[in-house]
C-alpha positions in Angstrom: -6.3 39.5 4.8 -5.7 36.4 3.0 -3.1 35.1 5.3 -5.4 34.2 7.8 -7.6 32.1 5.3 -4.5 30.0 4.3 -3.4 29.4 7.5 -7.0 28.0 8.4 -7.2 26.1 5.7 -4.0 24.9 6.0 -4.5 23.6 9.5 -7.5 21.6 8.9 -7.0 17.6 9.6 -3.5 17.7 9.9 -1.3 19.1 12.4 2.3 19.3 13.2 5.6 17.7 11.1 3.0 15.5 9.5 2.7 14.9 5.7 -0.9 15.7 4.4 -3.2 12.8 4.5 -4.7 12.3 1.0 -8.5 12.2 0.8 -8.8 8.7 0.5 -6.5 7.7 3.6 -8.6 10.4 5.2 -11.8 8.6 4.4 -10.6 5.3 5.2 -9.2 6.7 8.8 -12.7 8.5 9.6 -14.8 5.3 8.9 -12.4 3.0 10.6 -12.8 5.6 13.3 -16.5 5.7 13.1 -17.1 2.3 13.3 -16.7 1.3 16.9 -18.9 4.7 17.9 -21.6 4.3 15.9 -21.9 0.6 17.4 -21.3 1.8 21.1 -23.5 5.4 20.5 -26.5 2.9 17.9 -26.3 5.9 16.1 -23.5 7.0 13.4 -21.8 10.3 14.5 -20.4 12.7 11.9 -17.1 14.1 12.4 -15.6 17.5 12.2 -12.3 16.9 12.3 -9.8 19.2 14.8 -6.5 17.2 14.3 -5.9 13.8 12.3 -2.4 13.3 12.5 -0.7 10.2 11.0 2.5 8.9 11.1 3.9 5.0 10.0 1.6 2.6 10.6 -0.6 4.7 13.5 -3.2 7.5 13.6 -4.9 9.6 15.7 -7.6 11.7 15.3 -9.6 14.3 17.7 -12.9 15.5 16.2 -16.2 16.6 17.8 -19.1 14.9 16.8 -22.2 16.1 15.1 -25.6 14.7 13.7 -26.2 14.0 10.4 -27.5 17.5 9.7 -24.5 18.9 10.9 -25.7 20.2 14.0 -24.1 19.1 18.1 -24.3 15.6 18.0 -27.6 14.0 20.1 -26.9 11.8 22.8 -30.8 11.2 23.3 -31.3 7.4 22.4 -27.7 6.4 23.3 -26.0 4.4 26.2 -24.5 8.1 27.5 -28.1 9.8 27.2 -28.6 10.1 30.8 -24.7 11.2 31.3 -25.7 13.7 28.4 -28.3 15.5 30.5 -26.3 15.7 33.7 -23.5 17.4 31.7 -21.1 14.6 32.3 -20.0 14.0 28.5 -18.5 16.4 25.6 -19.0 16.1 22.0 -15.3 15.1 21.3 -14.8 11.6 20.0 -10.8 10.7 20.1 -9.1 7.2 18.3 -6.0 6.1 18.1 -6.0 3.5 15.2 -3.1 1.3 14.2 -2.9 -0.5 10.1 -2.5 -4.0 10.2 -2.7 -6.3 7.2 -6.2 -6.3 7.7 -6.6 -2.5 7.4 -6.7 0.3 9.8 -8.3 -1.0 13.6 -9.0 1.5 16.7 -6.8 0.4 18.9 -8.2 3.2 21.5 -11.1 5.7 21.5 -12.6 8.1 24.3 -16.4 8.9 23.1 -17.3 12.2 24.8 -14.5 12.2 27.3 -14.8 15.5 29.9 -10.9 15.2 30.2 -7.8 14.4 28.1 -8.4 10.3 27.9 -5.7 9.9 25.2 -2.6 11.5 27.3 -1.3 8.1 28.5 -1.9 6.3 24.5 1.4 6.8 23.8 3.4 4.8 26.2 0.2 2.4 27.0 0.1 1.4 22.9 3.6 2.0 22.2 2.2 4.7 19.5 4.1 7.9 18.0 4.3 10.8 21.0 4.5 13.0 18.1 1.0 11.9 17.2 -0.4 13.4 20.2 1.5 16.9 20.1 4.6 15.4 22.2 
């Protein structure tokens, strides 16, 4: 019975041949991420996190987006409200950031994407394929 629990909890943020990402790289990565979304969405999403993966000097993370409270993140009052309503957006929020000297920049994103918008990031940025499960 306990297996299952440590496997779960194992999982969570970080996937594949991938050292953990300490809590304070994972904070950094999440509001580096957040920052172009909340400017394109005018509202901050939250992010439950389903893989953040890092590896040199890039990272990727795939997370779904919720509202403050926790709940499905709102589209209502955003730029993709109307797509929203016809069903033409998810909840998933994808980045692919790069450090610099100036700190951690998205170099891509895909905010509510209804396919897989990253699967060309590798080759197109030059980034890790092992970053995206490749």
């Amino acid at each position: 019975m306990f297996l299952p629990l440590f496997v779960a909890a194992a999982s969570i943020g970080v996937a594949g041949p991938h050292a953990m990402i300490d809590q304070e790289t994972r904070a950094v990565l999440l509001e580096a991420a957040r920052a172009p979304a909340t400017r394109e969405l005018g509202k901050a999403p939250r992010f439950r996190v389903d893989q953040l993966r890092h590896e040199g000097d890039w990272a990727f993370l795939l997370a779904t987006m919720q509202g403050a409270d926790g709940k499905p993140f709102d589209y209502r009052g955003t730029p993709l409200a109307g797509a929203a309503v016809q069903g033409f957006v998810s909840r998933t929020y994808a980045a692919l950031l790069r450090r610099s000297a100036g700190g951690w920049e998205v170099v891509a994103k895909a905010i509510g994407p209804s396919d897989v918008a990253w699967e060309g990031w590798s080759k197109q940025y030059g980034a890790p394929a092992a970053l995206f499960g490749h």
